[in-house]
N, C-alpha and C positions, 0 to 999 in steps of 0.2 A: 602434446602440450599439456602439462601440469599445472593446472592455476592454483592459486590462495583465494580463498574468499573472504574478501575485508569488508561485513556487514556492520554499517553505522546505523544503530539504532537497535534496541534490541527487547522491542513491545513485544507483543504478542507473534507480530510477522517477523521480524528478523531475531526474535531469541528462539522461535521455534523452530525457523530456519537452520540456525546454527547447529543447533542439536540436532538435527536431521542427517545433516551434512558428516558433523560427526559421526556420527552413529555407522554413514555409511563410506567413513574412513575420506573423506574428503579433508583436504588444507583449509581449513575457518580459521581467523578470527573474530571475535564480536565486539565493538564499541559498544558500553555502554554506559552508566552516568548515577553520579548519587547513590541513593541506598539498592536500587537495582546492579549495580554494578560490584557492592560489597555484597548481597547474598549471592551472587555469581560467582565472586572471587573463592567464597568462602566454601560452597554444596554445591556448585555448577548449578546448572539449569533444569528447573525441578519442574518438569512434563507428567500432567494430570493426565491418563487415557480412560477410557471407558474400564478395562478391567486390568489395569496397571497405574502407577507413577513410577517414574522413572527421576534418578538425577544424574544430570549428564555434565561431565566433566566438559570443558570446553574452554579453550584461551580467550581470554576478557582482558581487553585493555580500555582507560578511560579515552584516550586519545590519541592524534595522531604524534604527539610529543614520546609515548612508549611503542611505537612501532616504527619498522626501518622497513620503506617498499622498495619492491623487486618488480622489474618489467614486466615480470607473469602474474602479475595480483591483479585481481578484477574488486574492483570498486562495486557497492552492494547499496542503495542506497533505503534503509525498510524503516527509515522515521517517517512521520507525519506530515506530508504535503506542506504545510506549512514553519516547518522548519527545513525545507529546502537547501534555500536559498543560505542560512548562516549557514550548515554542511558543507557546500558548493566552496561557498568565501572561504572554509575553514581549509579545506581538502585541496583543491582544486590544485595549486601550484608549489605544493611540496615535492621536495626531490626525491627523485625516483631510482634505482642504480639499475644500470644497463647489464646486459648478461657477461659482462666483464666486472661489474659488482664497483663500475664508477659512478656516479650521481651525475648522470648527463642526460636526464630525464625527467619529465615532470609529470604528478600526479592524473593533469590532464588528458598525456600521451594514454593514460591507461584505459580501457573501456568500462564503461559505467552502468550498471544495471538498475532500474527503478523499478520498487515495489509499492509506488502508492499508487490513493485513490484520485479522481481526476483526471483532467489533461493538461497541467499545468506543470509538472517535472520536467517534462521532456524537452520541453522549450528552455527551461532553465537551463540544463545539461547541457544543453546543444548549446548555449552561448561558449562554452569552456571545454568541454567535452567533446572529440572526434567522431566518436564510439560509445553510441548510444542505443542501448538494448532497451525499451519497455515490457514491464511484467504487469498484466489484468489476474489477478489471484483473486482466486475465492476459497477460502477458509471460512471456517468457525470457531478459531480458538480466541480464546478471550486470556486478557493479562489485567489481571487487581492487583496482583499480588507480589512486592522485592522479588523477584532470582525465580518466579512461578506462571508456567502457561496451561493451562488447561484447551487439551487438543481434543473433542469430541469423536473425532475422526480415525478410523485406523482400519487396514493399514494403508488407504491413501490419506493420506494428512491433508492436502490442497487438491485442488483442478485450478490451471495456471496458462496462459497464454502468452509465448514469449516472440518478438519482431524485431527486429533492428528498425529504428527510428531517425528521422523519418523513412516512409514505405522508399521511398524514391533515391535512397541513400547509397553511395556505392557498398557491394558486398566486400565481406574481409576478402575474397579474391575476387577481382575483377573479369567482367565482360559474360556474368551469369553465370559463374561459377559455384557451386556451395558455399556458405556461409558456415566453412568449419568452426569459429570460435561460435558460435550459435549455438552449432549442433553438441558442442563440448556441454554448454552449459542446460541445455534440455536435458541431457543423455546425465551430467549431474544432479537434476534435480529430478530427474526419473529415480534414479539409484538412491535417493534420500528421500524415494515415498511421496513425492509429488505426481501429477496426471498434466505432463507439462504437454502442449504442441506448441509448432513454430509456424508462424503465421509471419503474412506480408506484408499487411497494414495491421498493425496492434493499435494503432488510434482507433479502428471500428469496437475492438473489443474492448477499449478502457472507456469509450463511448457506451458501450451495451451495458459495462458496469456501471457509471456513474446514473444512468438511469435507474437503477437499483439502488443505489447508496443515496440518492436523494430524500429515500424513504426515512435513514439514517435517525437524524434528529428528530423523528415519530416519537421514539421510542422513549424520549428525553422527555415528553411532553405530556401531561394529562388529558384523559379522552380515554372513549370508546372505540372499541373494535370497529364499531360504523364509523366511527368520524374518521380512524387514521386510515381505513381502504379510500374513503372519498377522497384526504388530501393525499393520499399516495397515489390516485387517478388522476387528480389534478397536476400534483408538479410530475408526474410521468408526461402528460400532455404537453406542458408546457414546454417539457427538453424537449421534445421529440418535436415540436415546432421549432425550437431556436435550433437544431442542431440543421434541420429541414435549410432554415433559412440559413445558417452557415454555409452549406454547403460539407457540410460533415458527415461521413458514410457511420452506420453503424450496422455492427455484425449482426449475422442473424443468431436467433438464440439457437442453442447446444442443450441435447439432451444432459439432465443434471450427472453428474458421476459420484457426486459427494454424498456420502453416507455419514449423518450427525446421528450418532446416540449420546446417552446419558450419561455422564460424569457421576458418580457418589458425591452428594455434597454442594454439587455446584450446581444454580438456574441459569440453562443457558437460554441462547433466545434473546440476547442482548449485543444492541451494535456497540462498532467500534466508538463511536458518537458519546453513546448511555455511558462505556468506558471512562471515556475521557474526564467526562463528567464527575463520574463518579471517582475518580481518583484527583478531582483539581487540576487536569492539566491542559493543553491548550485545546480548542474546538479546531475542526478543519472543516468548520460549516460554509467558509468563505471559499475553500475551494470546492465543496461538493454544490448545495443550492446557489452559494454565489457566484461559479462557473457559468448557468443555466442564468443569471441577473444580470454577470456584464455581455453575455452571448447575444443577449436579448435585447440589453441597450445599446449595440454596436450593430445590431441587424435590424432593430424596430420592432422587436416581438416581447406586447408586454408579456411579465411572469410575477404577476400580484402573489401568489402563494409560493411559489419559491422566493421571493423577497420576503414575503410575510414571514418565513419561518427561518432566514439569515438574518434577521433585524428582534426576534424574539429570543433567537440562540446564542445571535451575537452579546446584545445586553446580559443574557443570563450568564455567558461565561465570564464578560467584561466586570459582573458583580463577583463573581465566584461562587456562586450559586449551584448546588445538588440537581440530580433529573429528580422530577415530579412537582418543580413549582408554577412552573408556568401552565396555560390550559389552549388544548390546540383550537378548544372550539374561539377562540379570539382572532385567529388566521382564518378559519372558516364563511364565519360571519358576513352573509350576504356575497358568498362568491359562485359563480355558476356551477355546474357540473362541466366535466368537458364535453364534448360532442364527439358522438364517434365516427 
């Protein structure tokens, strides 16, 4: 089986993706938008490495109005958690042409792979969506820049964790069979430089991430070294209570595989979060600490510092506000340590 990969979104994870993919002669195309979409059109996609840049030629279209799907296209979903949902609305039931090349299928029929952060895609997808793949990446590249990703990493580019969602979901062959379209897409993003496995429950492993990406908005924030380990102590404890009281498994950790050196040029060291920020564009605060704020008022487990720093992130993006104005010791202010 031949797939396309039709990756909307194309930040840091799905332009870097694209190019990957390319590189390793796979069928991409890349969604993307604005002035990232004209230096893409124009130089491809310009990949910073430790002792290379590369620009990589790659198919860019703004939307689904320049592209005609085919039953073998896999939907790639690597926008920000919080543009979901318009994607979903946008994509969702566009006509699809069947392997007779008639339009008696819809966008929906196709299987969807997610690449954010949270647990809150996959529930989206699954209202519309059959075929539902979840992806837990961990990368270090970073995107400031029109038509430009800076990859620290080489020559694994990510460590990735890929499940059909939910665990419980029948396999593409039935009665515990392989999940050959699975294994299509591990064995592709192997071949394009990624450290993927295939796992059974991926909600443990996007659960093990978002415990880490809580940290996230730290980095946006004013403070000391000491103060951002305490509140990263803090709202670690807190998930890991509400996830307790969900009833929500999470993975054990994995030796690291990812090797980050130094760009020329670039300070990396900077979340996806500090990004956003600093480029003006939307926060995904609401799905990283505020996951862990409604988990907590649907189970009874307060999370004063993960609300603390959704309600200082949130105003600051809501002003449109740069990282470094607001001060984390304001969230800290008379709050316990956790207990271990």
């Amino acid at each position: 089986m031949t797939s396309r990969y039709v990756i909307v979104g194309a930040g840091a994870i799905g332009a870097l993706l694209a190019a990957q993919l390319e590189l390793a002669g796979k069928s991409v195309v890349l969604v993307a938008r604005g002035r990232n979409l004209e230096a893409i059109r124009a130089n491809g996609v310009t990949v910073r490495r430790p002792r290379s840049t590369e620009q990589i030629r790659v198919p860019v279209v703004a939307g689904p109005e320049e592209l005609r799907l085919d039953y073998q296209d896999v939907l790639v979903l690597a926008t920000k958690v919080q543009d979901t949902e318009e994607v979903l609305s946008r994509w969702s039931w566009l006509p699809v042409s069947d392997e007779h090349g008639q339009p008696t299928l819809l966008a929906a029929d196709l299987p969807v792979i997610t690449f954010q952060n949270g647990l809150a895609t996959e529930d989206l997808a699954l209202r519309r969506f059959a075929r539902v793949y979840g992806v837990s990446i961990n990368v270090a590249a970073s995107y400031l820049t029109p038509g430009e990703v800076v990859s620290p990493s080489y020559p694994i580019i990510g460590v990735a964790w890929l499940g059909r969602y939910p665990s419980s979901a029948p396999l593409h062959e039935h009665f515990g069979r392989r999940d050959v379209a699975a294994e299509q897409y591990v064995q592709d993003f192997r071949d394009a430089g990624y450290d993927v496995g295939l796992v059974e429950d991926v909600r443990s492993y996007k659960a093990r991430k978002l415990l880490v990406n809580l940290a996230n908005g730290l980095t946006v924030l004013i403070g000391t070294d000491e103060e951002r380990e305490q509140a990263r102590g803090l709202l670690v404890a807190e998930g890991r209570a509400v996830f307790a009281a969900a009833g929500i498994a999470v993975a054990e950790s994995s030796p690291a595989h990812l090797v980050v050196e130094e760009v020329p040029g670039h300070v990396g060291g900077r979340s996806s979060t500090w990004q956003s920020f600093a480029r003006g564009a939307s926060s995904e605060v609401d799905y990283l600490n505020g996951e862990i704020v409604q988990l907590g008022r649907l189970h009874g487990v307060p999370t004063p510092v993960n609300e603390g720093v959704q309600r200082l992130l949130g105003a600051q993006a809501a002003a449109g506000l740069p990282p470094g104005v607001s001060k984390l010791a304001d969230i800290l202010t008379d709050t316990p340590l956790p207990v271990a």
